[in-house]
N, C-alpha and C positions, 0 to 999 in steps of 0.2 A: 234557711239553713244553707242554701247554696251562694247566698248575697258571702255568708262565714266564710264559708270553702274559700270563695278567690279569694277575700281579703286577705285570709290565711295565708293561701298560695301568693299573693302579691307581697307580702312583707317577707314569704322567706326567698322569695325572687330578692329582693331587695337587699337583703342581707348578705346573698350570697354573691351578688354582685359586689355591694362594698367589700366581702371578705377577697374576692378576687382582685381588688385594685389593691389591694394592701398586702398580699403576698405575692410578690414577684422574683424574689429569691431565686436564684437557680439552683437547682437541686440534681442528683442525678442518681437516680434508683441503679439500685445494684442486688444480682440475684445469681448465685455460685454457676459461674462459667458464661455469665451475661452480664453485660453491662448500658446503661442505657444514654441517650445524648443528653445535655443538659437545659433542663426546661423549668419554666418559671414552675413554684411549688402551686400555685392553685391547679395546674391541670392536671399531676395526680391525683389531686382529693376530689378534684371536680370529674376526675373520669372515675372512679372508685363511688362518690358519692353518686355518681347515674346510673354505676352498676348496679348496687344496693337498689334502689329506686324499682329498675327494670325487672333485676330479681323478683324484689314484694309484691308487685304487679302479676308478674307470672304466676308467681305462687295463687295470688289472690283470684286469679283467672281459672287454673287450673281447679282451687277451691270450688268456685259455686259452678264452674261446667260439670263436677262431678258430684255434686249435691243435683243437679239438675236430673241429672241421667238415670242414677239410683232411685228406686223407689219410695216413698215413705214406708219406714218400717210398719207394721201391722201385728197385732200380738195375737196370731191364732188362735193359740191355745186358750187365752182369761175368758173367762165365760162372759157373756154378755148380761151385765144386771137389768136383770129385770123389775116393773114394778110391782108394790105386794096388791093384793087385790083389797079394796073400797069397802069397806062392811058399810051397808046399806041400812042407816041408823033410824031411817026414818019409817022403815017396815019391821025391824023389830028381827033384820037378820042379824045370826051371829057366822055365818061362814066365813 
């Protein structure tokens, strides 16, 4: 499973690399009352797509540190089944 993971990780390295040679474009983000210098277009998506990235990480961190800390629930209240008692067939009880 982990052999997956890089392979995974190694083609979408790979892909994002060709996509960064292929967009070189200058582009230049603009946001009311800012304005930004003009840079090739893959370093917006490429800083955007590492945000996203760091984002889902964190979340996913915060997740199981808090799965961790929390107890497993426990249902006080449901009774505990018990089992019925063995009738003892070979003396001829009926209790």
């Amino acid at each position: 499973m982990i052999v997956l993971r890089r392979f995974i990780a190694l083609i979408v390295l790979a892909l994002l690399f060709v996509f960064c040679v292929f967009n070189t474009q200058p582009v230049i983000l603009r946001f009311p009352g800012w304005e930004g210098p003009s840079l090739p277009l893959f370093l917006p998506l490429l800083t955007a797509f590492s945000a996203g990235v760091l984002l889902a990480l964190l979340g996913q961190s915060l997740r199981s540190v808090s799965r961790k800390i929390s107890p497993k629930k426990v249902d006080a209240l449901s009774p505990v089944k018990e089992k019925p008692p063995v009738k003892d067939q070979a003396h001829g009880d009926d209790n």
